[in-house]
C-alpha positions in Angstrom: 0.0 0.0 0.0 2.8 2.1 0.7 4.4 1.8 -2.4 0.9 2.4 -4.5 0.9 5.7 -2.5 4.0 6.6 -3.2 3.6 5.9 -6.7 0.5 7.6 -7.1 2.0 10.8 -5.7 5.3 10.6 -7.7 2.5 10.6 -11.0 0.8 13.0 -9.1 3.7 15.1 -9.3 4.6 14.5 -12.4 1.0 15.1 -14.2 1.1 18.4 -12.1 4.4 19.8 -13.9 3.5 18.5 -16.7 -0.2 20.4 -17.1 1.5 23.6 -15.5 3.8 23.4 -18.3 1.9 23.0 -21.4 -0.4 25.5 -19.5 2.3 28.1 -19.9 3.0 26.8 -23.9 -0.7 26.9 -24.5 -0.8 30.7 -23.5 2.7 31.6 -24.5 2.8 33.6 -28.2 6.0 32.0 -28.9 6.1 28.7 -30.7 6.1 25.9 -28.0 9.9 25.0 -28.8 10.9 28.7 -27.3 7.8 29.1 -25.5 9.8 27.2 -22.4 12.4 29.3 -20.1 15.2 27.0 -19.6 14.9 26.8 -16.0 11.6 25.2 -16.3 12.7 22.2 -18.8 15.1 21.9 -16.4 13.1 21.3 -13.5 10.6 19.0 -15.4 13.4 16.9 -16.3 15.2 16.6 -12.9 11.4 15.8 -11.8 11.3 13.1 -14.5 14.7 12.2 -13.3 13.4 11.8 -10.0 10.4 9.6 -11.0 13.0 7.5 -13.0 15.5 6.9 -9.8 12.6 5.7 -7.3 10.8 3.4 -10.3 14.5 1.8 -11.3 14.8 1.4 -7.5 11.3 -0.4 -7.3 12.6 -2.4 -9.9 15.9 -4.0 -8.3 13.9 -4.2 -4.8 12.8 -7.7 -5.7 9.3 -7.2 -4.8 7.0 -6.6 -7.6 5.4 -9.6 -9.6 6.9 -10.2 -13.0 3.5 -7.6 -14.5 4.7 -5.0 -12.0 7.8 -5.2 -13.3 7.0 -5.3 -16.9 4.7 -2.4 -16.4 7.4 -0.5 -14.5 9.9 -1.1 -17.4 7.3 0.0 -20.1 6.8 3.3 -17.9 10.6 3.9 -17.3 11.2 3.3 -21.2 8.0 5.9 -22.4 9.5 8.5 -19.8 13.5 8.3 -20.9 11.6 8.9 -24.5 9.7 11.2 -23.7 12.0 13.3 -21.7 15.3 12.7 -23.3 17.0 11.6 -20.0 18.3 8.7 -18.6 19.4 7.9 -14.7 22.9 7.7 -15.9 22.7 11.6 -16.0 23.4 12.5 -12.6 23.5 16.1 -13.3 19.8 16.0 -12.9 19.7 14.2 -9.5 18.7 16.7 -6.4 19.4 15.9 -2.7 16.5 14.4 -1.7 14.9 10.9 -2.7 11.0 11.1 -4.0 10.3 8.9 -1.0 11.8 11.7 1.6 9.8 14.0 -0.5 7.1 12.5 -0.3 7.4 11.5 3.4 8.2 15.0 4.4 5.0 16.2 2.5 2.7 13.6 3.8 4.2 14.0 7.5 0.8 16.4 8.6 -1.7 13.7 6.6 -3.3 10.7 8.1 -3.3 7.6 5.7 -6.7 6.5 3.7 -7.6 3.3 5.3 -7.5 1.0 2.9 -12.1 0.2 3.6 -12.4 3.7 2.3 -10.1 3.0 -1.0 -12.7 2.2 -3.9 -10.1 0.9 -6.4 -9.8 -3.5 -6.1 -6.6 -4.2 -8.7 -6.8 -7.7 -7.0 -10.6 -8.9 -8.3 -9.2 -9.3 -11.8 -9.6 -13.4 -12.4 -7.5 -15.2 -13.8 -9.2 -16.1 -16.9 -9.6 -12.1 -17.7 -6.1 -11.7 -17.4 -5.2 -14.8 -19.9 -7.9 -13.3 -22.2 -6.0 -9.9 -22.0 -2.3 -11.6 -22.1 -4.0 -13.2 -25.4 -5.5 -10.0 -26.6 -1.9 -8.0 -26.4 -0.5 -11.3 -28.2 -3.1 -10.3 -30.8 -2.4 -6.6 -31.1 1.5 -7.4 -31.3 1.0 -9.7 -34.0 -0.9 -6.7 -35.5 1.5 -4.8 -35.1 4.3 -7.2 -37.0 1.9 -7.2 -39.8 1.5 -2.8 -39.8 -2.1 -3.5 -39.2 -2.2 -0.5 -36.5 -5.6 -0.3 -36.9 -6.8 -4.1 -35.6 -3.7 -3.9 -33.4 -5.4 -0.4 -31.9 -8.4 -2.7 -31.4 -6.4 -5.7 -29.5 -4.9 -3.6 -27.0 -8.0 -1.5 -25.9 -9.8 -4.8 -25.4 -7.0 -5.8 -23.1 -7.4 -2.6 -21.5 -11.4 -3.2 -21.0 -10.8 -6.5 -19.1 -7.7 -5.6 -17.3 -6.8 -2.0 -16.6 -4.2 -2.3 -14.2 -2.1 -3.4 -16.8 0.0 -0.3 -18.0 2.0 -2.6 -21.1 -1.5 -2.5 -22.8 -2.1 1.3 -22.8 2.0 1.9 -23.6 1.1 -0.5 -26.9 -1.8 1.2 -28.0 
């Protein structure tokens, strides 16, 4: 539970940059590639950074089931893309770990018990997730063939039966 709150608030974060930032693109007058002081990339990428560190640690703790881990590597993959960085640049690293960050702003807030959480990721049966498993088996095979259309089709029914999964929405 603790690590699907920290999780949550590390995407949190990262959703909140990012909006604030294509907030200030959207109203800028300057084409989006200049619309972006310096300073402000700067700080969405050490944030990103951040995000990477604590997700590569998740990944060598040795706790997460083989999905968790296949979804973590699918999000640390789409967010090196996406952000041009990797956590071999330690140029963008800042003092603090997301976890103490996230501990120090959390100090002053009681937990959610877990009766008032409405989300169940473990009610998914095992015969939904073989159908899904099958369904992204389908959409890759799509995919092979540069059928993007029927593979767009595969993966969103994956995402219908098991939404938990993050690999499916990465695919589609």
């Amino acid at each position: 539970m603790v690590l699907a709150r920290s999780v949550s608030f590390f995407l949190f974060l990262w959703v909140f940059v990012e909006n604030s930032r294509r907030q200030r693109v959207s109203s800028s007058p300057l084409p989006p590639h200049r619309a972006l002081h310096p300073g402000i990339m700067s700080d969405t990428k050490r944030l990103a950074f951040s995000i990477l560190r604590f997700l590569h640690d998740q990944l060598n703790s040795g706790t997460l089931t083989s999905d968790a881990k296949e979804s973590l590597e699918v999000a640390v993959q789409c967010m090196e893309t996406a952000y041009e960085i990797s956590t071999d640049d330690q140029s963008l690293a800042v003092p603090m770990s997301l976890p103490e960050i996230f501990n120090a702003a959390t100090a002053k807030f009681p937990a959610q018990s877990q009766a008032n959480n409405n989300s169940s990721p473990n009610c998914l049966s095992d015969e939904d997730r073989a159908e899904a498993e099958a369904l992204k088996t389908e959409g890759n095979e799509q995919m092979r063939v540069e059928n993007y259309s029927a593979a767009v089709e595969f993966y969103s029914q994956a995402i219908v039966l098991n939404p938990q999964n993050a690999v499916y929405f990465c695919n589609r």
